[in-house]
N, C-alpha and C positions, 0 to 999 in steps of 0.2 A: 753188824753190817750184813746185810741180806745183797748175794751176789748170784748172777746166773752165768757165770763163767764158765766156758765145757772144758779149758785145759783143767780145770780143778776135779773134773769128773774120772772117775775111773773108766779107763779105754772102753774095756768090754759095754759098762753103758753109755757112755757120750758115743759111741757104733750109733744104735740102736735111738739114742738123742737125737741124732742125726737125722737119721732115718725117720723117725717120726716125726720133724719138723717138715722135711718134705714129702709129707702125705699129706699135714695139715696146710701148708701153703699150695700144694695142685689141686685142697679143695676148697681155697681161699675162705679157710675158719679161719675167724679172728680171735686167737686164740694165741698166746707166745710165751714162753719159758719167764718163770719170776725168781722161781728157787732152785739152785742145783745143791753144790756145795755148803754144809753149813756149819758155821761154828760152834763147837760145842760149848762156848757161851749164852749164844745167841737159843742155842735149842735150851739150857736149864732157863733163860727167863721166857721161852714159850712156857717150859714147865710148872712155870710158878704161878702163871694166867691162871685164876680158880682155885688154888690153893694155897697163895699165903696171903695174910690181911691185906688188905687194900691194891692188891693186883686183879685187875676184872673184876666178872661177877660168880661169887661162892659157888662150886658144883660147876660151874662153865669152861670146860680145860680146854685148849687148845692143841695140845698133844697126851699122848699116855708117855711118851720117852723121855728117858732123863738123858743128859750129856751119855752122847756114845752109843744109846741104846737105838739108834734110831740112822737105819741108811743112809739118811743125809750126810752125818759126819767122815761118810767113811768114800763119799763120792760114787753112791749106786743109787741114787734117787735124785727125781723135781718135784714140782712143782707148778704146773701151768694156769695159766689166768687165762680170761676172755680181755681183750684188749679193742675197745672202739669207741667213737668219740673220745677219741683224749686221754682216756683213764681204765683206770685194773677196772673189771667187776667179777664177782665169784659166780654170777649170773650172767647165762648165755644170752647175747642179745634177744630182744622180746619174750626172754621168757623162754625161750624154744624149748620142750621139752625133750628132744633127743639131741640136743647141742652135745651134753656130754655123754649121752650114748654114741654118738657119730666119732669124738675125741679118743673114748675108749678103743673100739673096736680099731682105730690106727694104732691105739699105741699097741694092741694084743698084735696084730700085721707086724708091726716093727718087733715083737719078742719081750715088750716090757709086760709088767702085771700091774694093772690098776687097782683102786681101796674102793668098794662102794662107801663103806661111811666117811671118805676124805676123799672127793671126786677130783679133785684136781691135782693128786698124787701118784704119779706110774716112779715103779721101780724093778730093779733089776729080782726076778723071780727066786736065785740060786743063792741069793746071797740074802743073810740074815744075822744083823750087828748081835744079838743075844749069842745066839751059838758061839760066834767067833770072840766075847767076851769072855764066853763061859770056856772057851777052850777045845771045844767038841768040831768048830767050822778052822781053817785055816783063811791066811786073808792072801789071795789071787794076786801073782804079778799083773804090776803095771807098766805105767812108763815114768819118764822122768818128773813130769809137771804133775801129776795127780801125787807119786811120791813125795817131790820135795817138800807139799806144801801139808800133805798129812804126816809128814815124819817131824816136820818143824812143830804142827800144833802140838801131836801127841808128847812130844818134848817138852814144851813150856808146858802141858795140863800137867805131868807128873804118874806115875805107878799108882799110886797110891789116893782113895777116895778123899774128894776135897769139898769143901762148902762153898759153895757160890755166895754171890751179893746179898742175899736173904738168907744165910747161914743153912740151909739145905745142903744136907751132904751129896753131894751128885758121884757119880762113880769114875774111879780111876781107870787108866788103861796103859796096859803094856807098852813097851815101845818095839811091836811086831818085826820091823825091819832090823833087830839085831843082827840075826845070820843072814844081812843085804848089804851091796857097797851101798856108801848114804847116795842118793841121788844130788847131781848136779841141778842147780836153778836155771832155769831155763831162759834164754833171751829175752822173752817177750814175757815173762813175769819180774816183778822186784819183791821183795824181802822184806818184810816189815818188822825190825828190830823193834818196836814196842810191842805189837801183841805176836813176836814169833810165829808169825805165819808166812804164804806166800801168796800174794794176789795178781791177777791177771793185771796187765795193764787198763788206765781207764778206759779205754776206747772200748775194752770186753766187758766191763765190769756193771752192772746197776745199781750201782752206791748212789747214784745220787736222784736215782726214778722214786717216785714215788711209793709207801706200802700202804697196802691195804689190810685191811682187819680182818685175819679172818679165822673162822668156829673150830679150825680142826688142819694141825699141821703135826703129819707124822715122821 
Protein backbone atom coordinates (compact mmCIF):
# COMPACT_ATOMS: atom_id res chain seq x y z
CA UNK A 1 0.00 0.00 0.00
CA UNK A 2 1.53 3.24 -1.21
CA UNK A 3 0.43 6.08 1.62
CA UNK A 4 1.27 9.88 1.76
CA UNK A 5 0.32 10.09 5.32
CA UNK A 6 2.58 13.00 7.38
CA UNK A 7 1.77 11.50 10.98
CA UNK A 8 3.76 8.33 9.60
CA UNK A 9 6.61 10.85 8.78
CA UNK A 10 9.26 11.39 11.24
CA UNK A 11 8.68 15.00 12.90
CA UNK A 12 12.07 16.62 11.96
CA UNK A 13 10.97 15.93 8.22
CA UNK A 14 7.11 16.09 7.94
CA UNK A 15 8.58 20.24 9.55
CA UNK A 16 10.22 20.65 6.57
CA UNK A 17 7.07 18.42 4.48
CA UNK A 18 5.26 20.96 5.58
CA UNK A 19 7.04 23.79 4.65
CA UNK A 20 7.70 22.74 1.35
CA UNK A 21 4.09 22.01 0.47
CA UNK A 22 3.45 25.75 1.15
CA UNK A 23 6.03 27.09 -1.05
CA UNK A 24 4.69 24.85 -3.66
CA UNK A 25 0.93 25.84 -3.23
CA UNK A 26 2.04 30.10 -3.04
CA UNK A 27 3.40 29.17 -6.40
CA UNK A 28 0.52 27.19 -7.46
CA UNK A 29 2.77 24.11 -8.89
CA UNK A 30 0.87 21.38 -9.54
CA UNK A 31 2.69 19.25 -7.97
CA UNK A 32 1.46 17.09 -4.41
CA UNK A 33 3.12 14.43 -2.20
CA UNK A 34 2.47 10.50 -3.46
CA UNK A 35 4.95 8.66 -1.28
CA UNK A 36 6.09 9.39 2.36
CA UNK A 37 6.07 6.47 4.45
CA UNK A 38 6.87 3.07 3.00
CA UNK A 39 6.62 -0.37 3.69
CA UNK A 40 9.29 -2.32 3.85
CA UNK A 41 7.25 -4.73 1.84
CA UNK A 42 6.33 -2.66 -0.46
CA UNK A 43 10.00 -1.27 -1.05
CA UNK A 44 11.59 -5.28 -1.60
CA UNK A 45 8.96 -5.69 -4.53
CA UNK A 46 10.07 -2.10 -5.98
CA UNK A 47 13.37 -4.19 -5.46
CA UNK A 48 12.65 -6.86 -7.33
CA UNK A 49 11.43 -4.52 -10.62
CA UNK A 50 14.53 -5.76 -13.11
CA UNK A 51 15.71 -8.32 -11.14
CA UNK A 52 13.83 -11.29 -10.77
CA UNK A 53 12.18 -13.36 -13.76
CA UNK A 54 9.23 -11.91 -14.96
CA UNK A 55 9.04 -8.70 -12.81
CA UNK A 56 9.62 -5.58 -15.37
CA UNK A 57 12.07 -5.20 -17.84
CA UNK A 58 15.74 -7.09 -17.13
CA UNK A 59 18.52 -4.17 -16.16
CA UNK A 60 15.36 -1.76 -15.45
CA UNK A 61 15.33 -1.28 -11.50
CA UNK A 62 13.20 0.89 -9.87
CA UNK A 63 15.15 1.47 -6.76
CA UNK A 64 19.04 0.44 -5.70
CA UNK A 65 17.46 -0.36 -1.84
CA UNK A 66 16.42 -3.34 -0.30
CA UNK A 67 13.78 -3.35 2.70
CA UNK A 68 15.17 -0.87 5.27
CA UNK A 69 18.01 0.39 3.27
CA UNK A 70 16.23 3.28 1.93
CA UNK A 71 14.69 6.49 3.99
CA UNK A 72 11.45 5.88 3.12
CA UNK A 73 11.02 3.10 5.82
CA UNK A 74 12.29 4.82 8.34
CA UNK A 75 9.86 8.08 7.73
CA UNK A 76 12.77 10.87 6.32
CA UNK A 77 11.72 10.88 2.80
CA UNK A 78 8.75 11.46 -0.38
CA UNK A 79 7.96 11.47 -3.08
CA UNK A 80 6.14 14.15 -5.18
CA UNK A 81 4.18 13.91 -8.47
CA UNK A 82 2.97 16.52 -10.96
CA UNK A 83 -0.66 16.24 -10.33
CA UNK A 84 -3.27 17.90 -13.27
CA UNK A 85 -6.00 17.04 -15.25
CA UNK A 86 -7.06 14.26 -13.27
CA UNK A 87 -3.97 12.10 -13.01
CA UNK A 88 -0.10 11.54 -11.49
CA UNK A 89 2.46 12.25 -14.23
CA UNK A 90 6.32 11.98 -13.53
CA UNK A 91 6.20 14.82 -16.29
CA UNK A 92 5.77 18.43 -15.47
CA UNK A 93 3.05 19.98 -17.38
CA UNK A 94 3.98 20.71 -21.12
CA UNK A 95 6.97 19.45 -20.67
CA UNK A 96 8.29 22.38 -18.75
CA UNK A 97 11.85 22.08 -18.54
CA UNK A 98 12.58 23.78 -15.18
CA UNK A 99 9.25 22.32 -13.46
CA UNK A 100 11.53 20.28 -11.46
CA UNK A 101 14.09 22.70 -11.15
CA UNK A 102 11.64 25.34 -9.64
CA UNK A 103 10.25 22.08 -7.28
CA UNK A 104 13.79 21.45 -6.16
CA UNK A 105 15.20 24.86 -5.30
CA UNK A 106 11.65 24.83 -2.56
CA UNK A 107 12.36 21.91 -1.38
CA UNK A 108 16.59 22.94 -0.82
CA UNK A 109 14.34 26.60 1.01
CA UNK A 110 12.55 24.12 3.17
CA UNK A 111 16.13 22.15 4.24
CA UNK A 112 15.31 18.96 2.36
CA UNK A 113 17.96 17.39 -0.22
CA UNK A 114 16.83 16.33 -3.50
CA UNK A 115 18.19 13.07 -6.13
CA UNK A 116 18.94 14.33 -9.46
CA UNK A 117 18.79 10.81 -10.79
CA UNK A 118 15.11 10.24 -8.97
CA UNK A 119 13.69 13.88 -9.29
CA UNK A 120 10.75 13.39 -7.55
CA UNK A 121 12.60 12.42 -4.37
CA UNK A 122 13.58 15.13 -1.48
CA UNK A 123 14.71 13.69 1.76
CA UNK A 124 15.83 14.61 5.09
CA UNK A 125 19.91 15.42 4.42
CA UNK A 126 21.27 14.07 8.05
CA UNK A 127 19.87 11.12 8.06
CA UNK A 128 21.03 7.90 6.26
CA UNK A 129 19.21 4.19 6.62
CA UNK A 130 22.89 2.37 5.79
CA UNK A 131 24.64 3.87 8.62
CA UNK A 132 21.95 3.55 11.03
CA UNK A 133 21.74 -0.34 9.86
CA UNK A 134 25.25 -0.56 10.04
CA UNK A 135 25.29 0.81 13.54
CA UNK A 136 27.61 3.78 13.03
CA UNK A 137 24.17 6.50 12.74
CA UNK A 138 21.82 6.35 15.80
CA UNK A 139 18.07 6.75 14.93
CA UNK A 140 16.59 10.53 16.35
CA UNK A 141 13.54 10.81 18.76
CA UNK A 142 10.31 11.34 17.60
CA UNK A 143 6.94 11.52 18.61
CA UNK A 144 4.30 9.29 19.11
CA UNK A 145 2.64 8.53 15.58
CA UNK A 146 5.89 8.25 13.55
CA UNK A 147 7.01 5.65 16.60
CA UNK A 148 4.08 3.61 17.09
CA UNK A 149 3.77 2.82 13.51
CA UNK A 150 7.71 2.05 12.98
CA UNK A 151 8.11 0.14 16.10
CA UNK A 152 4.90 -2.10 15.06
CA UNK A 153 6.44 -2.78 11.43
CA UNK A 154 10.10 -3.37 12.74
CA UNK A 155 8.36 -6.02 15.14
CA UNK A 156 6.44 -8.02 12.82
CA UNK A 157 9.78 -7.79 9.96
CA UNK A 158 11.83 -9.52 12.61
CA UNK A 159 16.02 -9.08 13.63
CA UNK A 160 17.12 -11.24 11.58
CA UNK A 161 17.46 -11.23 7.50
CA UNK A 162 14.30 -12.60 5.80
CA UNK A 163 13.13 -13.67 2.17
CA UNK A 164 10.49 -11.92 0.71
CA UNK A 165 7.64 -13.12 -1.98
CA UNK A 166 10.32 -14.06 -4.53
CA UNK A 167 12.58 -15.80 -2.12
CA UNK A 168 15.34 -12.66 -2.05
CA UNK A 169 16.78 -12.40 1.28
CA UNK A 170 16.07 -8.71 2.07
CA UNK A 171 17.72 -7.47 5.41
CA UNK A 172 16.67 -7.72 8.95
CA UNK A 173 16.47 -4.89 11.32
CA UNK A 174 16.96 -4.16 14.97
CA UNK A 175 14.21 -3.30 17.01
CA UNK A 176 15.92 0.33 17.83
CA UNK A 177 13.32 1.56 20.41
CA UNK A 178 14.58 -1.11 23.00
CA UNK A 179 16.04 1.49 25.59
CA UNK A 180 12.27 3.72 24.66
CA UNK A 181 8.82 3.41 26.60
CA UNK A 182 6.88 1.61 23.44
CA UNK A 183 4.74 4.56 22.10
CA UNK A 184 1.07 4.87 22.57
CA UNK A 185 -1.27 4.66 19.13
CA UNK A 186 -2.44 7.63 18.54
CA UNK A 187 -6.20 8.83 18.08
CA UNK A 188 -6.56 9.51 14.71
CA UNK A 189 -4.50 6.25 13.62
CA UNK A 190 -5.80 2.46 13.87
CA UNK A 191 -3.68 -0.68 14.02
CA UNK A 192 -3.74 -3.07 11.56
CA UNK A 193 -3.53 -6.52 13.33
CA UNK A 194 -2.82 -8.25 10.06
CA UNK A 195 0.18 -6.62 8.52
CA UNK A 196 1.36 -5.09 12.15
CA UNK A 197 1.46 -1.79 11.21
CA UNK A 198 -0.19 1.59 11.93
CA UNK A 199 -2.10 3.70 9.38
CA UNK A 200 -3.43 7.03 9.33
CA UNK A 201 -6.98 7.16 9.00
CA UNK A 202 -8.64 7.15 5.55
CA UNK A 203 -9.31 10.57 5.16
CA UNK A 204 -5.22 11.03 5.40
CA UNK A 205 -4.27 8.05 3.58
CA UNK A 206 -3.98 7.38 -0.52
CA UNK A 207 -4.70 3.85 -0.47
CA UNK A 208 -7.17 4.16 -2.68
CA UNK A 209 -5.69 7.08 -5.55
CA UNK A 210 -4.31 5.83 -8.15
CA UNK A 211 -0.16 4.64 -8.90
CA UNK A 212 1.73 5.53 -11.40
CA UNK A 213 4.78 3.56 -12.91
CA UNK A 214 7.47 4.92 -12.19
CA UNK A 215 11.72 4.43 -13.59
CA UNK A 216 13.30 5.20 -10.10
CA UNK A 217 11.97 5.02 -6.48
CA UNK A 218 14.65 5.49 -3.79
Amino acid sequence: MRTSATPLLHPDFRARSLDLAKRVENAHLPIMRYEGWRDPARQADLWAFGRVSGIGTPGHHKTFEMAWQSSHQWGFAEDWVWWFNGAWSWTPPGNAVDGWDLFHSFATAAGLQFLRFEQPHVQLPSFNARRLLAGTDSLPPGDASWQANLEATMTLWGPLPRKDRYGIEQPGVPNLFDGRPAAPIPPEMVYDEERGLCLASLSESDEDAPDVASPQEA
